[in-house]
KEKE-3310 file (N, C-alpha, C; in steps of 0.2 Angstrom, whole numbers, plus 5000, padded with zeros to 4 digits):
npx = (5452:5454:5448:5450:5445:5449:5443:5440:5449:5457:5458:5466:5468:5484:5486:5471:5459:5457:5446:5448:5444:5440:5435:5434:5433:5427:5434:5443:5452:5461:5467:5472:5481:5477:5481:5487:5497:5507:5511:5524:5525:5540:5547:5548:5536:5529:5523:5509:5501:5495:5484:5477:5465:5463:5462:5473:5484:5496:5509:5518:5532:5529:5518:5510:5499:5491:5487:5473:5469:5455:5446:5427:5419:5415:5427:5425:5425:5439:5448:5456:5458:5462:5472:5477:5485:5500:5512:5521:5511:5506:5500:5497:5488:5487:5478:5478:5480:5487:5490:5489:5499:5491:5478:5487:5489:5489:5498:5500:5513:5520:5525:5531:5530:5524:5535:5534:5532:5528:5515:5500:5488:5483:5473:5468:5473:5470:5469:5479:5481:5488:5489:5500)
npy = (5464:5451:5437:5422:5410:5396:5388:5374:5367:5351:5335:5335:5331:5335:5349:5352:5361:5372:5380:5391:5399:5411:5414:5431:5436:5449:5463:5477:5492:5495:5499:5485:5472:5457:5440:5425:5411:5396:5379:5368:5351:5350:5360:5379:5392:5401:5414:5418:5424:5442:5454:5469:5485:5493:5482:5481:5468:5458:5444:5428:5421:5409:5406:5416:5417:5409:5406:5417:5430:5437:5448:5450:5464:5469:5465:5455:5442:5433:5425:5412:5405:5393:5387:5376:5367:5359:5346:5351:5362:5355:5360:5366:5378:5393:5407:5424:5439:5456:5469:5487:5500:5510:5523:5522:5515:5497:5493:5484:5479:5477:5462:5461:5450:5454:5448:5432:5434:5448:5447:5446:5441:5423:5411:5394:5385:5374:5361:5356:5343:5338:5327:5318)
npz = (6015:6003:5997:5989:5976:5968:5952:5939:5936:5928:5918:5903:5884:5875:5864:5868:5875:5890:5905:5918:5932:5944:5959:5967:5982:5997:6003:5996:6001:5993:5975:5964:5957:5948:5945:5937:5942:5942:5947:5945:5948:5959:5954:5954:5960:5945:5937:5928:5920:5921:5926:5924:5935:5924:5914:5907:5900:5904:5900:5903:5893:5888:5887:5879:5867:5867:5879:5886:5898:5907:5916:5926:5924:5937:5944:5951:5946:5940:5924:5915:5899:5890:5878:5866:5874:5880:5888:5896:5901:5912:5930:5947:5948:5953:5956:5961:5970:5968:5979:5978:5985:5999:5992:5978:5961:5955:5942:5927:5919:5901:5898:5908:5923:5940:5955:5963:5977:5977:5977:5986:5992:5991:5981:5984:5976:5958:5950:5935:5923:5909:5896:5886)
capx = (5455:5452:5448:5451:5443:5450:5439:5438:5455:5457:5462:5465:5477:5489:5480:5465:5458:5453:5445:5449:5440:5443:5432:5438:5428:5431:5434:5450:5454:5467:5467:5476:5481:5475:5485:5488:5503:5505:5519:5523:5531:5546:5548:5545:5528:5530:5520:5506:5496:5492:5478:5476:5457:5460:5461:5480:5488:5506:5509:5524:5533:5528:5510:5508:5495:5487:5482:5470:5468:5451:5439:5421:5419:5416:5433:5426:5428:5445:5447:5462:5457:5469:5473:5483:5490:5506:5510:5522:5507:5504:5502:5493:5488:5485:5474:5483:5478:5491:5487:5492:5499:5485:5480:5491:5488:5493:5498:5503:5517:5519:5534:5534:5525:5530:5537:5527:5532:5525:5508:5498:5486:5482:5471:5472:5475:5466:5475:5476:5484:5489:5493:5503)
capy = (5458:5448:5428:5420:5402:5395:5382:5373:5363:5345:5334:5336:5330:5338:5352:5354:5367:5371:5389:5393:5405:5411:5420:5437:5440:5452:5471:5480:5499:5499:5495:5478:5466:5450:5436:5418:5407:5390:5378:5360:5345:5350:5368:5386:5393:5406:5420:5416:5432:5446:5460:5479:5487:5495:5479:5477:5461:5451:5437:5424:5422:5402:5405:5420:5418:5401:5408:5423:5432:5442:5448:5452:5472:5474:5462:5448:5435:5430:5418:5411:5404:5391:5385:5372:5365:5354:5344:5356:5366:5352:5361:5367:5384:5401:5413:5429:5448:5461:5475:5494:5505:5514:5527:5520:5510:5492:5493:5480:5484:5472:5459:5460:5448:5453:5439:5429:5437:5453:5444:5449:5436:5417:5402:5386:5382:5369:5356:5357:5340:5336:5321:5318)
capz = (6014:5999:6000:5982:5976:5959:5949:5932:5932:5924:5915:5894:5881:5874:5858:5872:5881:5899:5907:5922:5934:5952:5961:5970:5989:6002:6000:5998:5999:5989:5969:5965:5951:5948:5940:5939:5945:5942:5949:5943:5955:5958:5952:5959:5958:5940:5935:5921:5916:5925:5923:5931:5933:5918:5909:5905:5901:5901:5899:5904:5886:5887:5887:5875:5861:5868:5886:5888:5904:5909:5921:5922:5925:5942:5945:5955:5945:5934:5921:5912:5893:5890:5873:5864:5879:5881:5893:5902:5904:5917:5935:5948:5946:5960:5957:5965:5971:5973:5981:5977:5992:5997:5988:5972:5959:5953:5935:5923:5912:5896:5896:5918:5930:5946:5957:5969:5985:5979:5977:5993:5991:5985:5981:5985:5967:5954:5945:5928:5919:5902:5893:5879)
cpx = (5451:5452:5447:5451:5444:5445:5440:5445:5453:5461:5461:5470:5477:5484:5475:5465:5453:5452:5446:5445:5442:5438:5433:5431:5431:5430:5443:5449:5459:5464:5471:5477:5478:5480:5485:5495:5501:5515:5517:5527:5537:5549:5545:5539:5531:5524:5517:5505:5495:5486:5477:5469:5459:5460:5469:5485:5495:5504:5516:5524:5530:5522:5506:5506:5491:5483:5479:5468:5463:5446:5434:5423:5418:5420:5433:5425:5435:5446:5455:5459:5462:5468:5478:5486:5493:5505:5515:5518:5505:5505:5498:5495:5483:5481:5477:5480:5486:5492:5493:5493:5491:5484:5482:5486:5492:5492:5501:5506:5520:5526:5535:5529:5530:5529:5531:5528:5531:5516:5507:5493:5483:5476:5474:5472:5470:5474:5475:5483:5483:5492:5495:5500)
cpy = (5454:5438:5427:5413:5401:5389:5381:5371:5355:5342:5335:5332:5334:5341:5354:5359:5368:5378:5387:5399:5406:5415:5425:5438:5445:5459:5471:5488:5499:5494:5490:5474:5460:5444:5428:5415:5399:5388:5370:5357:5346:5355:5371:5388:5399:5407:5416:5420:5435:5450:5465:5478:5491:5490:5477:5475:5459:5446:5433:5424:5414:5401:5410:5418:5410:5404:5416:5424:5437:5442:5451:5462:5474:5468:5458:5442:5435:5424:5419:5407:5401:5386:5379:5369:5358:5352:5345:5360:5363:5356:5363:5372:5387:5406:5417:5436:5453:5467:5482:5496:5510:5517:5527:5517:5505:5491:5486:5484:5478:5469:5459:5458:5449:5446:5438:5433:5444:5454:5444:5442:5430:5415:5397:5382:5376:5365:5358:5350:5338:5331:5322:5312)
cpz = (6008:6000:5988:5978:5968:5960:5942:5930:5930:5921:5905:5889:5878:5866:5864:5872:5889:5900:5913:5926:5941:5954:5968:5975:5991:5998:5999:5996:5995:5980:5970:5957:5953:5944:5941:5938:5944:5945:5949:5948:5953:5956:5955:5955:5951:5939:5928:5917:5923:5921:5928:5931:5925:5911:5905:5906:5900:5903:5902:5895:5883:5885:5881:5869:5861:5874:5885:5895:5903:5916:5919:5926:5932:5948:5953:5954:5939:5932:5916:5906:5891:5883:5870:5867:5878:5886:5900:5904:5910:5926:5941:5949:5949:5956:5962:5965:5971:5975:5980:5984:5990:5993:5979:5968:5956:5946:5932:5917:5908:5896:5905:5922:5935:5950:5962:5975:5985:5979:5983:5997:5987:5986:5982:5980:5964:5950:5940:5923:5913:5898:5886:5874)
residu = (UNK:UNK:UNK:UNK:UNK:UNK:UNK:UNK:UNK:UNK:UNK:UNK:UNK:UNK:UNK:UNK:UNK:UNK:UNK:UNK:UNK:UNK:UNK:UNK:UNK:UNK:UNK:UNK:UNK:UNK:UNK:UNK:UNK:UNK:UNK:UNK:UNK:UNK:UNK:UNK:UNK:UNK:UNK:UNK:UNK:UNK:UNK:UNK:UNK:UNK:UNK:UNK:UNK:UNK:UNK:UNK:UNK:UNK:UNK:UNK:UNK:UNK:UNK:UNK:UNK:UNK:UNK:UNK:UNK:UNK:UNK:UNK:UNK:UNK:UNK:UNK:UNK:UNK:UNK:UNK:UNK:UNK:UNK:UNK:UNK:UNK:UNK:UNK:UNK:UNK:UNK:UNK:UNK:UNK:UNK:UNK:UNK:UNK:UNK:UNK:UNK:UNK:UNK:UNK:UNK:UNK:UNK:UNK:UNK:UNK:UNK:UNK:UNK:UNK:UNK:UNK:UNK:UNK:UNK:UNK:UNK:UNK:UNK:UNK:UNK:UNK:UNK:UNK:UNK:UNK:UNK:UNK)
# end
């Protein structure tokens, strides 16, 4: 079982930048992705970036070449790298696991976050607002 603590939301104006980190406990037998979800008032939660263990990335198309997704090597903390942000970037924002069947492994493949309800587990999310 994995337990997953976000930190490092705020606030910024609009141009800023804000990092984000989560820190991944707990074991799991299975490999797993990581990724981050955000979800504004009033809208469903959407897929930000992910990341496999071997390190690769998607992205949602709204976030691509502002936001970076990494972990450190032995993938118990994730950080999000947040650039340029607007002020629809405003939202609060999940830290996510999603676990491989046993055995398997959880790939990223470029251009596809999978949805939320294949996400295994969460955080209880950070803010992150932005003013114009």
């Amino acid at each position: 079982q994995l337990q997953l603590v976000e930190s490092g939301g705020g606030s910024v104006e609009a141009g800023g930048s804000l990092s984000l980190s989560c820190v991944v406990s707990g074991h799991s037998y299975s490999d797993y992705c990581l990724g981050w979800f955000r979800q504004a008032p009033g809208k469903e939660r959407e897929g930000v970036a992910a990341i496999d263990s071997n390190g690769r990335t998607t992205y949602a198309d709204s976030v691509k070449g502002r936001f970076t997704i990494s972990q450190d090597n032995a993938r118990k903390s994730l950080y999000l790298e947040m650039n340029n942000l607007k002020p629809e970037d405003a939202a609060l924002f999940y830290c996510a696991a999603d676990l491989a069947p046993l055995g398997g492994r959880c790939t990223v493949k470029p251009g596809r976050l999978r949805p939320e309800h294949e996400w295994n587990y969460w955080g209880q999310g950070t803010q992150v607002t932005v003013s114009s």
